[in-house]
N, C-alpha and C positions, 0 to 999 in steps of 0.2 A: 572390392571392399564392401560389406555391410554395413549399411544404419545403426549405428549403437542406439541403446533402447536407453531413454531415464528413467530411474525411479517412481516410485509413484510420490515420493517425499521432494526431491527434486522437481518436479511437474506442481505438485500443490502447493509448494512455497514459493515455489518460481511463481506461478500466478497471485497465490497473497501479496510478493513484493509488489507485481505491477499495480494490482489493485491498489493495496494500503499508498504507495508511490503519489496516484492520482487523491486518491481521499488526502493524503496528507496535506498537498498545496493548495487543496480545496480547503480545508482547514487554517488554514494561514491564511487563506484570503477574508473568510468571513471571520475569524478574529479580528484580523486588524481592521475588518471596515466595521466591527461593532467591538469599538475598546471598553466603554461603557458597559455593556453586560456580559458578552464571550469570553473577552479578553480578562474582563473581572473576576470573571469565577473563575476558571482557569487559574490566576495570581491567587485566589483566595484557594481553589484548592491544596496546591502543592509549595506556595511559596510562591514560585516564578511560572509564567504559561509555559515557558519552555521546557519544561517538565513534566508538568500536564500532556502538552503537546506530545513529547516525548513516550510519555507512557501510554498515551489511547493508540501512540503506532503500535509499540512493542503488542501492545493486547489486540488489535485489530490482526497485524500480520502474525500470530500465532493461532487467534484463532480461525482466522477463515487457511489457514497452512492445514490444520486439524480439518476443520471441515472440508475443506475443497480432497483430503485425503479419502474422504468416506466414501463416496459415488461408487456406482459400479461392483458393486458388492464387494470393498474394500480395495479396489482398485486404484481409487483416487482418479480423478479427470485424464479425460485420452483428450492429449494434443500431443502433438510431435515436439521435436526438439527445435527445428526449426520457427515452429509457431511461437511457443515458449519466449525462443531469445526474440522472436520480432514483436510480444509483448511488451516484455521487458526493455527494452531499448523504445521503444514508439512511448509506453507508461513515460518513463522517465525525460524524454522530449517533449511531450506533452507538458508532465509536473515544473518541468523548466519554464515554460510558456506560460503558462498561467502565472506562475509567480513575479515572473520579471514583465508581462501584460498587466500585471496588476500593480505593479510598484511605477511602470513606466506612465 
């Protein structure tokens, strides 16, 4: 059996999620430790932070999914599939840990 190949769209959004993932609960952490000014604008931009919050993901993981497609003269990033999912899974262990290290 051969290695099935991913995409190059697969491969660049796969690593936007891990990345935006870890920026996310980084972002939740320095909001709530500065509710005074983060947290404020945030509320004052969109209504509620969680909104805000909400949309700097959606905009972060589309554009680095865009960017991260560019490299390689349109190739988008060479990683394997394997690399990808142990990204993706470690990001999201990670983004766990810091959240709940930071509430605990």
């Amino acid at each position: 059996m051969e290695p099935e190949e991913i995409g190059k769209y697969a491969r660049s959004f796969g690593l936007s999620f891990a990345i935006t993932s870890v920026v996310s609960a980084i972002l939740v952490i320095v909001k709530e430790s500065n509710e005074d000014t983060v947290l404020a604008w945030m509320k004052a931009a969109t209504g509620h932070h969680w909104i805000t919050h909400g949309l700097f993901d959606l905009i972060l993981f589309v554009f680095l999914g865009w960017a991260l497609s560019r490299p390689n003269d349109g190739e988008g990033v060479r990683i394997s599939a394997n690399w990808l999912i142990g990204s993706i899974v470690g990001a999201v262990v990670i983004s766990g840990l810091l959240i709940m290290g930071f509430y605990i």
